[in-house]
Structure formats: structure tokens, C-alpha cells
C-alpha positions in Angstrom: 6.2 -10.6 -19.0 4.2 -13.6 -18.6 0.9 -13.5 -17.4 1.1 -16.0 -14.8 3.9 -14.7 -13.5 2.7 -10.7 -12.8 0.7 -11.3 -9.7 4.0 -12.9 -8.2 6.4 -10.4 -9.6 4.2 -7.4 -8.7 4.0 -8.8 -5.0 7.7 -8.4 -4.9 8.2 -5.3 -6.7 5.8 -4.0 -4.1 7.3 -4.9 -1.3 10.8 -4.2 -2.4 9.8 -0.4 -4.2 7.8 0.5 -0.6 10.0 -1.0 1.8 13.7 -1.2 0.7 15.0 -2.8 4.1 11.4 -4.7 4.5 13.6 -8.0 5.5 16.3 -6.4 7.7 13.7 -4.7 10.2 13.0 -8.6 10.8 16.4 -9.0 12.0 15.5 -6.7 15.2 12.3 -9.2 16.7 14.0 -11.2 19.2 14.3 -15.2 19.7 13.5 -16.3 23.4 14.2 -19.9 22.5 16.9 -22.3 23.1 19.3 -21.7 20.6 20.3 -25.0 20.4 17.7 -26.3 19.4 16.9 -23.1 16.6 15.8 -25.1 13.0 14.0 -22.0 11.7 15.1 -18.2 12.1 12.5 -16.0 13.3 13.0 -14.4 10.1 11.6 -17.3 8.1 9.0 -17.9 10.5 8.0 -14.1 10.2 7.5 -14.5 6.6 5.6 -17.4 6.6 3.1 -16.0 9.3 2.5 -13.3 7.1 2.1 -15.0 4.2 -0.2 -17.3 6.1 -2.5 -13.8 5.9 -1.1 -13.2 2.5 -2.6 -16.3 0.7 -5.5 -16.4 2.6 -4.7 -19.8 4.1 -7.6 -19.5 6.6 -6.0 -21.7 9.8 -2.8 -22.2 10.9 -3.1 -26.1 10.0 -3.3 -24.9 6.2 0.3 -24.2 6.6 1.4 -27.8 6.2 -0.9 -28.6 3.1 -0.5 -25.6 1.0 3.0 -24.1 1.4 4.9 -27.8 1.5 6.3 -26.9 -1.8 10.2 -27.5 -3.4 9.1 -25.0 -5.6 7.5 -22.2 -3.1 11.5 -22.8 -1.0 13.0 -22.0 -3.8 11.4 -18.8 -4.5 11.1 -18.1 -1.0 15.1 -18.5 -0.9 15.3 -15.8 -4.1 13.0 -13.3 -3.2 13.8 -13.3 0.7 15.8 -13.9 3.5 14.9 -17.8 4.0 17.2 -19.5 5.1 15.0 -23.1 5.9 15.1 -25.9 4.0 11.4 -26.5 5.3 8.0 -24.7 5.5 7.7 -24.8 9.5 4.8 -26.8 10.8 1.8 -23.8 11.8 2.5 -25.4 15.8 6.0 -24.4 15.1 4.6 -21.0 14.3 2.9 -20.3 17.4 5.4 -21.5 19.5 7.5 -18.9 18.3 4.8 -16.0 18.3 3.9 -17.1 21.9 7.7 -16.1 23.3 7.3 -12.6 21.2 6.3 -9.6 22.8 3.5 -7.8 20.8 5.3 -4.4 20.9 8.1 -5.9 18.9 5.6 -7.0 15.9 3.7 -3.9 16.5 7.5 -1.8 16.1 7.4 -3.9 12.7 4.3 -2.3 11.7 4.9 1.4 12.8 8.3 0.9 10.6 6.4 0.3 7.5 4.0 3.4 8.3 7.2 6.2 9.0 8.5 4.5 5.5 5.5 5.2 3.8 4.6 8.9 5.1 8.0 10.0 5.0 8.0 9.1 1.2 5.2 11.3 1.5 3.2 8.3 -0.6 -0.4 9.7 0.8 0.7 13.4 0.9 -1.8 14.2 -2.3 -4.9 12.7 -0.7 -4.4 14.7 2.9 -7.6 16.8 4.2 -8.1 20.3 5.3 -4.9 22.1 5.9 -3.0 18.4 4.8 -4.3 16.9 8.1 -3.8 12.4 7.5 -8.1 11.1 8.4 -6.7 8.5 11.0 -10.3 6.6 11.7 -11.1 5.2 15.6 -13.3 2.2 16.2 -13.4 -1.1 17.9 -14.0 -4.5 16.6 -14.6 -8.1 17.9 -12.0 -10.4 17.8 -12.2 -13.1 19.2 -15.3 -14.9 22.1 -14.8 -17.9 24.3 -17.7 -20.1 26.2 -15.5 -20.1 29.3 -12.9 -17.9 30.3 -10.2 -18.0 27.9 -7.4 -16.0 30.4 -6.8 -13.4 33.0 -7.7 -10.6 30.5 -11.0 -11.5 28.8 -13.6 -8.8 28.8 -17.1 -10.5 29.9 -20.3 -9.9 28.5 -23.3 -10.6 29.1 -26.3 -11.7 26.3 -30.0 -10.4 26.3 -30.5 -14.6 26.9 -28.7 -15.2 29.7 -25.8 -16.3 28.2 -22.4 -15.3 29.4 -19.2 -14.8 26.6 -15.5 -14.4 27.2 -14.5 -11.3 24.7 -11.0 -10.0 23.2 -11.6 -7.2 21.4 -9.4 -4.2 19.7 -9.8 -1.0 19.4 -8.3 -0.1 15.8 -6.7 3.4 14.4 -6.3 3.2 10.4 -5.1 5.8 8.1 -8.0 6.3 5.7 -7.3 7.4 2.3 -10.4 9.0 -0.2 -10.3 6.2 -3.0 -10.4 3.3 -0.5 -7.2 2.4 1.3 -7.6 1.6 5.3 -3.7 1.2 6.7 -3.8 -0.2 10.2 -1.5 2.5 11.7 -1.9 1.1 15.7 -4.0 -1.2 17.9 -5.0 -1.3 21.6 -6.3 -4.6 22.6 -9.1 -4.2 25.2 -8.3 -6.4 28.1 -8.6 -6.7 31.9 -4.7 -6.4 33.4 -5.6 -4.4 36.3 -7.0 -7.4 38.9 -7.9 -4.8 41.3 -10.0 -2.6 38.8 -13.4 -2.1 39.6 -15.0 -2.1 36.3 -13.8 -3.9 33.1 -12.0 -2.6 30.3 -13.8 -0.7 27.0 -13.3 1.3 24.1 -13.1 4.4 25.9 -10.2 4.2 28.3 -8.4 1.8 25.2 -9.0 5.6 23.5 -7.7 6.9 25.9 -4.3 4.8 25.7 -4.4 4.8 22.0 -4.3 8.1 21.3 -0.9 8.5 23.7 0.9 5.6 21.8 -0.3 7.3 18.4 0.9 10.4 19.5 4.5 9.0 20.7 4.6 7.3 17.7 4.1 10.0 15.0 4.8 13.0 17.3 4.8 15.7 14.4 2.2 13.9 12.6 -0.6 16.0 11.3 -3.9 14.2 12.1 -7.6 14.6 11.9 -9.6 11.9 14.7 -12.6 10.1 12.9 -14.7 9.0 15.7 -17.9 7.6 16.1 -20.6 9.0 18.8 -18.8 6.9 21.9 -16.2 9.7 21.9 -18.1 12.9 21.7 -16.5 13.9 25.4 -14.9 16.3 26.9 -11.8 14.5 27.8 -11.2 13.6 24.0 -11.9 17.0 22.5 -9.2 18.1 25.2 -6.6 15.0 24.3 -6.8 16.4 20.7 -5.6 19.9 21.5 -3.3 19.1 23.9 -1.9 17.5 20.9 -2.5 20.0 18.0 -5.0 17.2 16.1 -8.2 18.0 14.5 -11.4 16.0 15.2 -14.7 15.1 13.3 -16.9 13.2 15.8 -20.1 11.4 15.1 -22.8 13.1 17.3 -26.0 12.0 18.8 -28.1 14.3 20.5 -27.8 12.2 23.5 -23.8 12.6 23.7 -23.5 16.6 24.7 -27.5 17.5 25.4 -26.3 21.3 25.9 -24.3 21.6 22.6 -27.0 19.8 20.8 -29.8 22.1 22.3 -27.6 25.3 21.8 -27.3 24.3 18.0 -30.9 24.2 17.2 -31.4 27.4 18.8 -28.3 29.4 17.0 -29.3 28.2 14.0 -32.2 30.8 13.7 -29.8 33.5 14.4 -27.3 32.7 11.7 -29.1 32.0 8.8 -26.1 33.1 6.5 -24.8 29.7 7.9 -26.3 27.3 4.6 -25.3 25.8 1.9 -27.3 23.4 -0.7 -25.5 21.4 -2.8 -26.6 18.9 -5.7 -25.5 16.5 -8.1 -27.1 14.1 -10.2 -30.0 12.5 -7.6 -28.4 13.9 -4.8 -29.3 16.7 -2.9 -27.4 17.9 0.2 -28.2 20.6 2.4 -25.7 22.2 5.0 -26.4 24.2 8.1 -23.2 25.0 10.8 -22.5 26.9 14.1 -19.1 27.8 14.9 -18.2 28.3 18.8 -20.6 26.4 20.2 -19.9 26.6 24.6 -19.2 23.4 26.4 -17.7 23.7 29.5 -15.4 26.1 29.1 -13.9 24.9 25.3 -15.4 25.5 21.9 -16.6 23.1 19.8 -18.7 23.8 16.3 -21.4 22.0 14.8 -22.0 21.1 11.5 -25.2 18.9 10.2 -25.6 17.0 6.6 -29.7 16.7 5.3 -29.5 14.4 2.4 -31.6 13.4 0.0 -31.4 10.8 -2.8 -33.6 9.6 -5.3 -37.1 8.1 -3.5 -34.8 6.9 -0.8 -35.2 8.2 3.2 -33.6 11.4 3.4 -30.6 10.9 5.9 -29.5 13.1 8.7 -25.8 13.8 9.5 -24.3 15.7 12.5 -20.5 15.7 13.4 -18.6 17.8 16.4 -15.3 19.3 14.9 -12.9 21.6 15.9 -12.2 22.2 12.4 -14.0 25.8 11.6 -16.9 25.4 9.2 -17.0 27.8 6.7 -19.1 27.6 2.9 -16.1 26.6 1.2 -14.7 23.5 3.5 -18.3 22.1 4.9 -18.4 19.8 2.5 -15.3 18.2 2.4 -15.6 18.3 6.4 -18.8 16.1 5.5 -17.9 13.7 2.3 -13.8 13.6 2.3 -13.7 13.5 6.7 -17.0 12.3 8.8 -18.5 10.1 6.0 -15.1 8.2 5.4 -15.4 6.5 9.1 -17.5 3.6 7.4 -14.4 2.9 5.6 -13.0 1.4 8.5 -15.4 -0.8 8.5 -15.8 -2.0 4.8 -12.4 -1.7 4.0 -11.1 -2.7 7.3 -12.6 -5.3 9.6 -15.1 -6.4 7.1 -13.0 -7.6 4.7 -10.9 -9.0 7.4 -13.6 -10.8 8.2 -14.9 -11.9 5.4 -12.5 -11.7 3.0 -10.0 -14.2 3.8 -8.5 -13.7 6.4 -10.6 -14.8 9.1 -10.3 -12.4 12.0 -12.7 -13.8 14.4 -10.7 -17.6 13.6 -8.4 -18.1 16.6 -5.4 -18.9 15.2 -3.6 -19.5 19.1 -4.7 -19.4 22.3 -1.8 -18.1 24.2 -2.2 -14.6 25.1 0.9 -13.2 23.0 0.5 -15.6 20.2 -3.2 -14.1 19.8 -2.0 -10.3 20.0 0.5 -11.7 17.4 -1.3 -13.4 15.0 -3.7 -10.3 14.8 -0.9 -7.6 14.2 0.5 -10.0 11.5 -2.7 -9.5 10.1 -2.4 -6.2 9.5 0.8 -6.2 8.6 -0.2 -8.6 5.4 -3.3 -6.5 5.0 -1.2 -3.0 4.5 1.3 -5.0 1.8 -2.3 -6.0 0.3 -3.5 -3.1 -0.5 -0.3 -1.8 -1.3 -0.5 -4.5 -4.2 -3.8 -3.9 -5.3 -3.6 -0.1 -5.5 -0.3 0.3 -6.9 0.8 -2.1 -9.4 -2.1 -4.7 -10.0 -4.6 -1.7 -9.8 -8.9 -2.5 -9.0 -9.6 -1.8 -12.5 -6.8 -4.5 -13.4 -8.5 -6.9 -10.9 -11.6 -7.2 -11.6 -11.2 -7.3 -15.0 -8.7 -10.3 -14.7 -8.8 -11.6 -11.6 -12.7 -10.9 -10.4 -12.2 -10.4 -6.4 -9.1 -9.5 -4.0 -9.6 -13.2 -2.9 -8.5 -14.5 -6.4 -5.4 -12.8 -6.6 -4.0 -14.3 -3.5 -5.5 -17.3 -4.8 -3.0 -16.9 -8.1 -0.3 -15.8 -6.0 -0.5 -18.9 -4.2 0.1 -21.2 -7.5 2.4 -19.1 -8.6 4.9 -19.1 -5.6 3.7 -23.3 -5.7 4.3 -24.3 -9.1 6.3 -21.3 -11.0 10.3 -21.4 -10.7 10.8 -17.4 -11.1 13.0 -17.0 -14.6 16.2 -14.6 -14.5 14.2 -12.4 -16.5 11.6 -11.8 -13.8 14.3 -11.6 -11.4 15.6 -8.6 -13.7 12.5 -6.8 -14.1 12.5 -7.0 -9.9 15.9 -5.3 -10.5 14.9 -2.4 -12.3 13.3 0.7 -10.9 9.9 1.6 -11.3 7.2 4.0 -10.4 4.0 3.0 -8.9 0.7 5.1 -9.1 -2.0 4.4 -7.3 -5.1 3.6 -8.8 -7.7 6.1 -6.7 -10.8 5.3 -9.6 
């Protein structure tokens, strides 16, 4: 196949090798505006939203100048459901989006997830006892001068200064070689007029967790969770639930556990391991059936030294039982793969392209929207650049994840797909993912 055309084609075969029905499930959103007046399908206007994220357009007002294309129709019309003669204008976009409720987009999202764990595509890279690491944090989104709506969360600066916040507390799937797959969101937001205090991360964790759970009720899951969540109520959530938990702890979060620690440790010195490799040195130390009110919890701590570096201290709350043989994958392959979240995750959200913090609307739905379509282009991203393009592939040829959307852009712009592409998209294939 021609180069120029295997960014394009592997897009495709990605989407249509993952998620067979991808285009029908867009059938089910619904369309709250006057039929009559209908010029674009909320299928088409679906796609183009996504590939808004996709491309790496940046603003909604990029719509017009980049995908205004008689070629990028015409592939549209073979590859998918479109069914315009146009590329909708961006405004066109959010009108729609802002007349969707979120859940529906969000049902969208938790469709491609089943699809993917019930092809048991991330069954190899499971933890302890083949528990899925689904990772907990929050994130800004977006912050407003004045009050944006109803729901903003305010905050308060060290200079006086008072911002209008949306932010999101985010659960993603984390895989060991890099992958982060949005899996749910809970936006943190003020509905409650009568409330007393605002919303925050916690009581979105709270909520979170039940929708996971609902969601993926026989799910096998290990929390991530950073420090915030080292409480009681969440350690009793995750058994309720039959979930495992590695928590990020600070001596400040549970004083008693983290005093009763130090002082078992004396008593159990069987309870070490040192391990090293190359310039880094890493020694263990663990208490099992540590008392907090009532439930048991065990400790496990990381000391880690490399090269002439700091040495680095690492302590994590787990109702996983610690043994010689498990503490360090409890430590490397579950509590240190929260940061992924982060780099792999908002980071490049961020910073990458697809400009999270940028407010693409400023209707309430339209916002929640245009974030969850985020995701949903972020999952068929990765998808792409760990199945069939592979990281190896793309930094050799293409240099960044940013160039490759870059070239899929030109491609769907100025290449007519041939009827021999069109049969290679035809044939089955088998995608590995690259974990190097």
C-alpha cells in the first residue's frame, strides 16, 4: 500500500476491527430539533465532532477552514455513515451538542469500553489475580472571570482573586505499556442550590464509583487513588463492591494506621525485600492487618534509590495482601501507574492537541459534550497508535502523535481512497499492540 495512504487506512481499519457497529450505536443519540428544518443528521454531526478531536483542529471555528473539502465528503461518504453534502459550520455543531443530554454521549463511550473488554483486548496486561488498574483523579477543565452558570465551583486565589471553575473528576483504565482509556467521568458541579458547601472530588468519588460500578457490574477492578481518598468511607465502597484498592498515603491521611506501621515494623522483620537493577535500588518493608476502625487495611512502603538522585519514599494503603512475591508489582505495575493518568491522560489532552482547557461552548450540555467527545477521539487514538501504526512506527516516520493526525488530515483532504485501499479495509486482520 501507499505510503500516504496508511495513516488513513489504518484509522479505518481500526475503527472498523475494534468496533464493528461503531456507526450504528450513533443511530441511538437523539435529535431534539425541529425536524423540519434537519440539514445534517446527528450522525454526521457526531463524526465531525469527533474528528474535530481527531485532527487536532484546536477550536471549533477550525471546522470551516480545514474540513471544507470535496475531497474529505467523499471519503467521509465511503468510510461512514455521511449522509451531508456539507461539513456543518462548528455553530452548527454546538447547537446540536447543546440539545444532547451528556448521558447519551457518555452511553456512546461505555459501548466502546464493553466492546473492548469483552474481546478481552486488555485481558494479558490485568494485575494481581487479573484485577483491570482503573486510575481516579481530577483535572481542570475549564475557569471563567465571572460566573459562567448555576453550577460553577468558585475558588478563591492566594491574591485575592476570585475564578469560576468546571472541573472533572476522571476514571481511566490504565494499561502497563502506556494506554490511559477514559472509562467514565463525573463533572464537579454545584446542582444542589440549597447545599451548604460546594461540590469536590470527594463526593464526585463518591458518585463515580456507583456509576462505574452500575456500569461494569462484574468487572474486576483495582482503585488507583491518590492521598485525597485514603478514608474510611472509600475503603468500605470498595468492598461493598468486591474491588481492590491501592491508595497513595500521607501520614497525615490515617495518623493511627501510619503510627501503628512504624511500630509493627520492628516486630516483623521477616516483612523485607530489596530489589535491584541496573542503578536502581528498591527496598520493601509491609504490614498486613493494620486496625482502622473496625476494617483492615495493610501497608506497604517503596525506599528507592537511583543513581546520585534523592532517594524517593513511597507508601500506598491496599487491601490487596502483601506478600514477597506480589509487593512489587503492588508497587511498579499498580501505585506507581497513577502518574499515567496524568502523562498519558490530561497532559496530553492538554498539551497535545486537543486543548482541554479551550472552551469549545458555553452552554452547559454543549461543554459536558464537547469534553466526552474528547475522550471518545482520544480512546480511537490510542487505539491507532498502539495497534496498527505502533510508537516504534511513529517516531520513526512520523516524529510525534501530533504529526500523524496532522497526515491524517491531508490525507482525508487531498487523497480520493482507491478500490484497492477500500479492499485491504475489507479484509480481516489482526492487530497487536505495540507494549515496547
Amino acid at each position: 500500500m501507499d505510503q500516504k495512504q496508511t495513516t488513513l487506512a489504518s484509522f479505518i481499519k481500526t475503527i472498523r476491527h475494534f468496533f464493528p457497529s461503531f456507526w450504528s450505536w450513533l443511530k441511538n443519540i437523539p435529535d431534539l430539533r425541529n425536524s423540519q428544518k434537519i440539514i445534517y443528521p446527528p450522525q454526521c454531526l457526531i463524526i465531525i465532532g469527533l474528528l474535530l478531536f481527531i485532527l487536532r483542529l484546536g477550536s471549533r471555528r477550525q471546522i470551516k477552514f480545514e474540513l471544507s473539502s470535496d475531497t474529505l465528503i467523499q471519503n467521509l461518504k465511503s468510510f461512514f455513515p455521511y449522509q451531508a453534502e456539507k461539513i456543518p459550520h462548528g455553530d452548527t455543531l454546538n447547537y446540536f451538542l447543546s440539545r444532547v443530554d451528556p448521558e447519551h454521549i457518555g452511553n456512546f463511550r461505555t459501548s466502546m469500553i464493553r466492546r473492548l473488554l469483552r474481546a478481552k483486548c486488555f485481558a494479558p496486561y490485568r494485575l494481581l489475580g487479573g484485577y483491570y488498574l482503573i486510575v481516579i483523579d481530577g483535572t481542570g477543565h475549564l475557569s471563567f472571570s465571572k460566573r459562567h452558570c448555576e453550577q460553577c465551583v468558585q475558588k478563591k486565589l492566594k491574591n485575592g482573586e476570585t475564578i469560576y471553575c468546571h472541573s472533572v473528576l476522571e476514571a481511566k483504565l490504565i494499561l502497563p505499556f502506556g494506554m490511559a482509556l477514559s472509562i467514565d467521568t463525573e463533572f464537579i458541579e454545584n446542582t444542589d442550590p440549597l447545599a451548604s458547601k460546594q461540590d469536590c472530588e470527594v463526593k464526585a468519588g463518591y458518585r463515580l464509583l456507583a456509576k462505574i460500578k452500575s456500569k461494569f457490574p462484574q468487572l474486576k477492578i483495582c482503585l488507583g487513588l491518590d492521598s485525597l481518598f485514603a478514608n474510611q468511607k472509600i475503603m468500605e465502597i470498595a468492598e461493598k463492591y468486591n474491588w481492590k484498592y491501592i491508595i497513595n498515603f500521607k501520614t497525615g491521611s490515617i495518623p493511627t494506621v501510619a503510627q501503628e506501621f512504624e511500630a509493627l515494623l520492628p516486630l516483623e522483620p521477616e516483612n523485607r525485600l530489596s530489589f535491584c537493577q541496573k542503578d536502581v535500588r528498591q527496598e520493601y518493608k509491609w504490614i498486613n492487618q493494620i486496625d482502622h476502625e473496625g476494617d483492615r487495611v495493610n501497608v506497604l512502603s517503596c525506599h528507592e534509590i537511583k543513581n546520585n538522585q534523592q532517594p524517593k519514599e513511597f507508601v500506598w494503603l491496599t487491601n490487596l495482601k502483601v506478600t514477597s512475591r506480589n509487593c512489587f508489582i503492588i508497587a511498579n505495575e499498580g501505585g506507581r501507574k497513577r502518574w499515567k493518568i496524568e502523562n498519558e491522560g490530561f497532559n496530553i489532552q492538554k498539551n497535545g492537541g486537543f486543548n482541554l482547557e479551550h472552551a469549545y461552548s458555553t452552554n452547559v450540555f454543549a461543554v459536558k459534550n464537547f469534553y466526552l467527545l474528547l475522550q471518545i477521539a482520544h480512546i480511537l487514538i490510542q487505539l491507532l497508535e498502539y495497534g496498527l501504526l505502533g510508537k516504534k512506527r511513529i517516531k520513526k516516520l512520523y516524529g510525534s502523535g501530533k504529526n500523524v493526525a496532522r497526515r491524517l488530515l491531508e490525507e482525508l483532504k487531498f487523497t480520493l481512497v482507491d478500490d484497492l485501499t477500500l479492499k485491504w479495509l475489507n479484509k480481516r486482520v489482526r492487530i497487536y499492540f505495540d507494549t515496547s
